[in-house]
C-alpha positions in Angstrom: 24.1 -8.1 -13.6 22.4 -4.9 -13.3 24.0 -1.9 -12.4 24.1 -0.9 -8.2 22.6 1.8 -6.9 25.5 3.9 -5.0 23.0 5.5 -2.6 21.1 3.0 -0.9 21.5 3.3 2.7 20.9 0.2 5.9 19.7 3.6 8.2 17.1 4.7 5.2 15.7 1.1 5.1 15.2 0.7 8.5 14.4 4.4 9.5 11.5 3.7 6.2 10.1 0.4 8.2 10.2 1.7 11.4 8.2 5.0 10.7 5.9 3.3 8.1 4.5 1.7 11.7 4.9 5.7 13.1 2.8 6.9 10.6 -0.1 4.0 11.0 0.0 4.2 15.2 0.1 8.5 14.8 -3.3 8.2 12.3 -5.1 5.6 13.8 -4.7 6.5 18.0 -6.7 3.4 18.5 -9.2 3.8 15.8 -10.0 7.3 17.5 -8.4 9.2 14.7 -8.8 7.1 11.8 -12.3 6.9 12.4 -12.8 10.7 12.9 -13.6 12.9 9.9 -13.2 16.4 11.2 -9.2 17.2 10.7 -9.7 20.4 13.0 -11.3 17.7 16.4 -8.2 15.8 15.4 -5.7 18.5 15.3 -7.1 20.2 18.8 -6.6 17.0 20.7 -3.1 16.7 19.5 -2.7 20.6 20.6 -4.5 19.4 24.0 -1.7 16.2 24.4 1.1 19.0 24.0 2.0 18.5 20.1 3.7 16.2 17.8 6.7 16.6 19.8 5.4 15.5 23.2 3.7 12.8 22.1 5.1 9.7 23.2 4.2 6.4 21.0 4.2 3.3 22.8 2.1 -0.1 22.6 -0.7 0.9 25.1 -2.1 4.5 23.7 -0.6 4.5 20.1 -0.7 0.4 18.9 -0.2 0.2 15.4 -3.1 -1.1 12.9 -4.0 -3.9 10.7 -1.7 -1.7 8.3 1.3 -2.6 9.6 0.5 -6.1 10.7 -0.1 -6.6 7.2 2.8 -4.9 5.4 4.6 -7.1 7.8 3.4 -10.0 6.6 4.2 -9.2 2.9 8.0 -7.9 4.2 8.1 -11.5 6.0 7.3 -13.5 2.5 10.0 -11.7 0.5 12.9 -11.9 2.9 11.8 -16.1 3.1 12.3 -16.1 -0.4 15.7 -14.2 -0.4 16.6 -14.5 -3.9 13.8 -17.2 -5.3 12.5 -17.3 -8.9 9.4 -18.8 -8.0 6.5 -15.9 -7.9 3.9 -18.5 -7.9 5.6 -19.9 -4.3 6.3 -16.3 -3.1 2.6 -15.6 -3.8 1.7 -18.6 -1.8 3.4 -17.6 1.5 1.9 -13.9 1.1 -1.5 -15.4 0.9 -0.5 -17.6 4.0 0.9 -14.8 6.0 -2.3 -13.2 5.5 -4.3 -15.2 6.6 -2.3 -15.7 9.7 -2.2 -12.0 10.4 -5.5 -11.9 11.0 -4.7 -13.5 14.4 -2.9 -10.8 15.5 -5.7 -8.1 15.0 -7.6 -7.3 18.2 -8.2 -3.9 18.4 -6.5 -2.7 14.7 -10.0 -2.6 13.1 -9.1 -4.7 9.5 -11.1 -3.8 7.0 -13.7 -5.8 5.8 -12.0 -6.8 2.4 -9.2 -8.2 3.8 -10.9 -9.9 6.3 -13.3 -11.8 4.2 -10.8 -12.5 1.4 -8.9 -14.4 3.2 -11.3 -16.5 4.8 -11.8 -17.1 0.9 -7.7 -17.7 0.0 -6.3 -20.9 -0.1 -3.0 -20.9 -0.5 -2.3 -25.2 -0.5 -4.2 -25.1 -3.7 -2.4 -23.9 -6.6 -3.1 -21.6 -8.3 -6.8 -21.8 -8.1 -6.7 -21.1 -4.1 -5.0 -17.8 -4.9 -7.6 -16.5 -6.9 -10.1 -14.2 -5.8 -12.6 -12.9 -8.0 -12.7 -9.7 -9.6 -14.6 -7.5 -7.1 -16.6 -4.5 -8.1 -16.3 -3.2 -4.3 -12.6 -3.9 -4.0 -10.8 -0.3 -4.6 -10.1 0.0 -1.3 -6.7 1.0 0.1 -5.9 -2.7 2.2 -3.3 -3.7 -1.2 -1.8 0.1 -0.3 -1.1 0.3 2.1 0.7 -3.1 3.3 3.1 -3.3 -0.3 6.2 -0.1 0.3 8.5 -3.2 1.4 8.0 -4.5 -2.1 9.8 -1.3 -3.1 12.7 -1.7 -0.5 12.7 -5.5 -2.1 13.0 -3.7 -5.9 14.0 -0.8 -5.3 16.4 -0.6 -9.1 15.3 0.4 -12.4 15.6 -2.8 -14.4 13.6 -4.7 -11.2 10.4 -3.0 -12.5 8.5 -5.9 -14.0 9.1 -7.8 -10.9 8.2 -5.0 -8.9 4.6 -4.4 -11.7 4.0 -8.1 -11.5 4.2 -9.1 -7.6 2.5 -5.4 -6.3 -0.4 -6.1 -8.3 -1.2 -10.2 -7.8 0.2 -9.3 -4.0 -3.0 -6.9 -4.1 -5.1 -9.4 -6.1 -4.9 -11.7 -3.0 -7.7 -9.2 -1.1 -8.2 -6.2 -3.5 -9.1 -7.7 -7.4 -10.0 -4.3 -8.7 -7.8 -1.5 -10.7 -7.9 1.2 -7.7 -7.1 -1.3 -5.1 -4.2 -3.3 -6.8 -3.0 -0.1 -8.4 -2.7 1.7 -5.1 -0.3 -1.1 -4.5 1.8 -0.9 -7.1 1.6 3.0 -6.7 3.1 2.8 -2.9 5.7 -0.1 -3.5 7.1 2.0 -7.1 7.0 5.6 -4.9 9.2 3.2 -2.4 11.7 2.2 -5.2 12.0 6.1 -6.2 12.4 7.2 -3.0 15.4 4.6 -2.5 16.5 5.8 -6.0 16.8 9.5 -4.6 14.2 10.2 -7.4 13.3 13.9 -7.1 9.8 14.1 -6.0 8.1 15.5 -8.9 9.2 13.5 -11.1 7.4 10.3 -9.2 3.8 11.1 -10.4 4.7 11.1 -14.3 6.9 7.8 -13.2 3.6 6.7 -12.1 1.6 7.3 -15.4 4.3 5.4 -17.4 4.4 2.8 -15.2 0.6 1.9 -15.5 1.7 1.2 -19.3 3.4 -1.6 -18.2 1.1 -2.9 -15.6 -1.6 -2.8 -18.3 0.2 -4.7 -20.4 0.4 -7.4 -17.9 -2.6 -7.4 -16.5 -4.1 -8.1 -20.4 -1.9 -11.1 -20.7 -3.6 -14.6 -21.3 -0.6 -15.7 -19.2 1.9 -15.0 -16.5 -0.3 -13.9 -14.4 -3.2 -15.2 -12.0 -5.9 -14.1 -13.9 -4.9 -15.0 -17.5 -8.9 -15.8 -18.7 -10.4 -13.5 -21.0 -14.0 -12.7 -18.9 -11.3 -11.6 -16.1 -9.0 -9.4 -18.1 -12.0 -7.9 -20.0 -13.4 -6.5 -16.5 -10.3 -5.3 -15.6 -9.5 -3.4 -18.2 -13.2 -2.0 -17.3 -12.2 -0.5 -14.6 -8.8 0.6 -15.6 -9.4 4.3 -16.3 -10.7 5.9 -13.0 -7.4 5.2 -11.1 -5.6 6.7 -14.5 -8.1 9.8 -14.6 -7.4 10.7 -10.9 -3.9 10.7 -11.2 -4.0 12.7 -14.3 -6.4 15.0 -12.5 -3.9 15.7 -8.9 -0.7 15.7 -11.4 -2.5 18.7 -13.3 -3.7 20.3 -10.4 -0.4 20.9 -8.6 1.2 21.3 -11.8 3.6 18.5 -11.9 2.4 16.3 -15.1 5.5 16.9 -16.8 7.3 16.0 -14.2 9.6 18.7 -14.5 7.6 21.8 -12.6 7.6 23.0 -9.1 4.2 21.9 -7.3 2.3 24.7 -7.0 0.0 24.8 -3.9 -2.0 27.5 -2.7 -2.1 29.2 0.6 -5.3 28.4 2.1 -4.4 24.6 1.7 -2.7 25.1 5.3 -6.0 25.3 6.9 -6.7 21.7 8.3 -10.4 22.0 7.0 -9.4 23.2 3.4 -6.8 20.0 3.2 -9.7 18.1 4.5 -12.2 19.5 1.7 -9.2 18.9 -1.1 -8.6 15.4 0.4 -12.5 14.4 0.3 -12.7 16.1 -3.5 -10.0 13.4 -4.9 -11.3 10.3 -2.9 -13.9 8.0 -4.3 -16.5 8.3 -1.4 -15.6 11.3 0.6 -13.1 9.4 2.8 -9.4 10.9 1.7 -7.1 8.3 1.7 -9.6 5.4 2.2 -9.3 4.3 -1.6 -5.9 2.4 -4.0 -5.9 5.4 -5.7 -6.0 8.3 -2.8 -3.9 6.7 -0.2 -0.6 7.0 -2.0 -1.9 10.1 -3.7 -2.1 12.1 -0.2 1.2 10.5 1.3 3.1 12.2 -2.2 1.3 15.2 -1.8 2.1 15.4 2.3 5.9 14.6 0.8 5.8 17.6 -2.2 4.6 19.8 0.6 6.6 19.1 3.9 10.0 19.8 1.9 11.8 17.2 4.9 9.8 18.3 8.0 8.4 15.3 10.1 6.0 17.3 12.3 4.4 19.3 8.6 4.2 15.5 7.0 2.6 14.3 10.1 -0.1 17.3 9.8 -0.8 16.5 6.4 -0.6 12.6 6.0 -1.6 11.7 9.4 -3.7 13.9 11.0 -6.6 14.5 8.3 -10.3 13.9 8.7 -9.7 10.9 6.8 -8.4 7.3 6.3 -5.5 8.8 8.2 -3.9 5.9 9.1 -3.3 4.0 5.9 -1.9 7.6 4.2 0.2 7.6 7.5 1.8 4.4 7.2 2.7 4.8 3.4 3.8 8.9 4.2 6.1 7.4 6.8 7.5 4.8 5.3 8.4 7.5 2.2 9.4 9.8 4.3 12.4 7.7 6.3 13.6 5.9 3.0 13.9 9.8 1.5 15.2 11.7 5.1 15.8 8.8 7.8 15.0 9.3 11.5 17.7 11.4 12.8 14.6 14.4 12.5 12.3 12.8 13.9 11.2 13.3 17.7 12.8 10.0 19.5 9.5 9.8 22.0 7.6 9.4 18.4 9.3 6.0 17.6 11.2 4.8 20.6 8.2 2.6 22.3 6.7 1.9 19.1 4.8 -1.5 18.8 7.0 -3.9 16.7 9.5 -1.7 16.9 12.2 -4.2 16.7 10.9 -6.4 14.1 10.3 -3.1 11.7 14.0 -2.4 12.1 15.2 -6.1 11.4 12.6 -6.5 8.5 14.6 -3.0 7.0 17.9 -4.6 7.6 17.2 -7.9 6.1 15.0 -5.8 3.3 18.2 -3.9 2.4 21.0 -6.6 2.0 18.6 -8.2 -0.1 18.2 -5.0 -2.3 21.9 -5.0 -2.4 22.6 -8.7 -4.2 20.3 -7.3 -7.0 19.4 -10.5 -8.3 16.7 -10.8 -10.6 13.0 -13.1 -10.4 12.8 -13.6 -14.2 11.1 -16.9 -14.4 7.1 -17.2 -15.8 4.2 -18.3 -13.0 3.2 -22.0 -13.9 -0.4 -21.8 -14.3 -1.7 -25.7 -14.9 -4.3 -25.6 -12.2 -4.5 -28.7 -9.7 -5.4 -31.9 -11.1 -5.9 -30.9 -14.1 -9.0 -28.8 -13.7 -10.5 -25.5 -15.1 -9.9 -22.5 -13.8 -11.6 -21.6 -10.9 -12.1 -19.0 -8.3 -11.9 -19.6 -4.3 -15.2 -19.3 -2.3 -15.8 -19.0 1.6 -16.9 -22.9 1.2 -14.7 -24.1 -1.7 -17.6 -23.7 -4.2 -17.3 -21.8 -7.3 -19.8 -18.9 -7.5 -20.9 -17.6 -10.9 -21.0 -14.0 -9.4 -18.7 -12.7 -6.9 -21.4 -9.9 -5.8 -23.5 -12.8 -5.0 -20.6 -14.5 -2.8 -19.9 -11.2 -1.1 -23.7 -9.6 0.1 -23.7 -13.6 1.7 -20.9 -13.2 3.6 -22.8 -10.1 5.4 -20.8 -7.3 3.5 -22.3 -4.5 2.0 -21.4 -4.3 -1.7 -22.3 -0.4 -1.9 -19.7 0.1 0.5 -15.8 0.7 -1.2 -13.8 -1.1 2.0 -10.4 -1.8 2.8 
């Protein structure tokens, strides 16, 4: 039995869930601000609505996303499982959950990946249905920014293989690429420090050696979902640029050794020179709209805020960016690290879901507590016997995923959540 953490706390859980959905409702004002790349338009409408402080979130102005209806769907699978061995199972019910949640997304603008991957899942076919291609296009931030309860779920040191393992094929349900699944596992393991009481430089070097071990699991020829050689091979492909970037924002604010004080410089408290450094570490001039960028900006909104709500909220959630999904993992950080008794109350007291966030962080945290552990291997015989395959829109396998995609009426040059 491992040892307990002596600081985890039923407020922090829930005060983490509930302004997780803060942050996502705060950066995506109906789509208005998620969709808006000029952080200074953004940041003089909130000075127009009377500040941070006056601004009261409820259902009608400020409904959450597809980012929480999402990371509410993974939350959902792992509390049905309570204490099951059986990833293979828990995968399943993700996968279902899903594809259910895309009923309840009228007006939270999904993103494109997610959408059309799981019209692809099938979750009553195991493990083939699960399966998604690898996907060239698929470093988006959808894995991201739906996986910090996995964190809450994992939240000990000797939980981080299951923690690894079910971030990365949780994120391999929509997102089959290194940057998408990565960001995953980056959100949920920044969760499991910030329950830890980790000190916040030391998360980005955490990071780092943590990718060992995801590496390592990804290259296996079992235990996971994608245990052919063609699939591994492409992965570890595409391993590097997630890596690099990291490596790159841990140098530049001086942190790589985990050890240092971030250094930041002055003029990064102009909205339009955070806007400029946000754009310079994304993919495709969209801060926060990649796996590896979203988490990045939330941590860096966290180095920088030193516990203030309304300085995080500047940085994570009001950006000319994918401002949204940053907000949604910056909040969720931010309560598991500080709680909510700083927060404004108008800011979370009519907040969409509001209930369900709090129960999902209750039932989350007593779970945490039994610290059992999911040690068993995923059984990989494919149905009736046959070969390895990869879900389609129709049930047919395709040769080429790119092929698949441009005929579903995506645009492959496009990176998408």
């Amino acid at each position: 039995m491992a040892v307990q953490l002596t600081n985890m706390e039923e407020e922090k859980y829930t005060a983490g869930m509930i302004l997780s959905g803060v942050g996502d409702a705060l950066g995506y004002r109906r789509g208005n601000w998620e969709f808006c790349l000029d952080g200074n338009i953004i940041h003089e409408e909130l000075k127009h609505l009377g500040g941070l402080s006056k601004l009261k979130v409820d259902t009608k102005e400020w409904m959450v996303s597809d980012d929480t209806v999402m990371h509410l769907a993974t939350a959902d699978a792992l509390i049905k499982h309570k204490q099951s061995v059986d990833k293979l199972k828990l995968y399943q019910d993700i996968a279902n959950n899903y594809i259910r949640c895309m009923n309840d997304m009228v007006g939270r603008a999904p993103g494109i990946t997610c959408k059309e991957m799981c019209r692809r899942l099938q979750p009553d076919k195991l493990p083939n249905g699960l399966r998604i291609p690898f996907n060239t296009r698929g470093g988006g931030c959808g894995a991201a920014m739906r996986s910090m309860c996995i964190g809450l779920r994992f939240p000990h040191d000797v939980q981080v293989n299951d923690l690894v393992e079910i971030s990365i094929e949780s994120g391999r349900l929509t997102h089959h690429h290194p940057t998408g699944y990565l960001g995953s596992l980056a959100a949920a393991l920044f969760t499991s420090y910030a329950v830890q009481d980790r000190p916040l430089k030391e998360w980005g070097k955490g990071l780092l050696t943590t990718l060992e071990i995801a590496k390592d699991y990804v290259s296996q020829e079992k235990e996971n979902l994608h245990p052919d050689i063609d699939t591994i091979q492409q992965n570890i492909d595409h391993w590097n640029y997630f890596q690099a970037k990291w490596e790159f924002f841990l140098r530049m604010r001086n942190i790589s050794d985990g050890q240092s004080d971030p250094i930041f410089s002055p003029d990064e408290y102009q909205v339009k020179k955070r806007d400029q450094m946000y754009r310079m570490l994304s993919y495709d001039d969209i801060g926060g709209a990649s796996g590896h960028d979203a988490p990045m900006i939330a941590y860096d909104a966290l180095l920088a805020c030193k516990g203030n709500w309304d300085d995080l909220c500047h940085r994570a959630m009001f950006h000319g960016g994918d401002s949204d999904s940053t907000g949604v993992i910056a909040g969720c950080l931010y309560g598991v690290l500080y709680g909510i008794d700083a927060v404004h109350k108008k800011n979370y007291k009519g907040l969409e879901y509001f209930d369900r966030l709090k129960n999902v962080g209750k039932k989350l945290f007593h779970l945490a507590k039994e610290a059992k552990f999911m040690t068993t291997t995923i059984e990989l015989k494919p149905d009736n016997d046959e070969k390895l395959k990869y879900c389609d829109k129709d049930g047919a396998t395709k040769s080429s995923f790119s092929e698949s995609f441009i005929e579903a009426g995506a645009n492959p040059d496009t990176e998408t959540e």
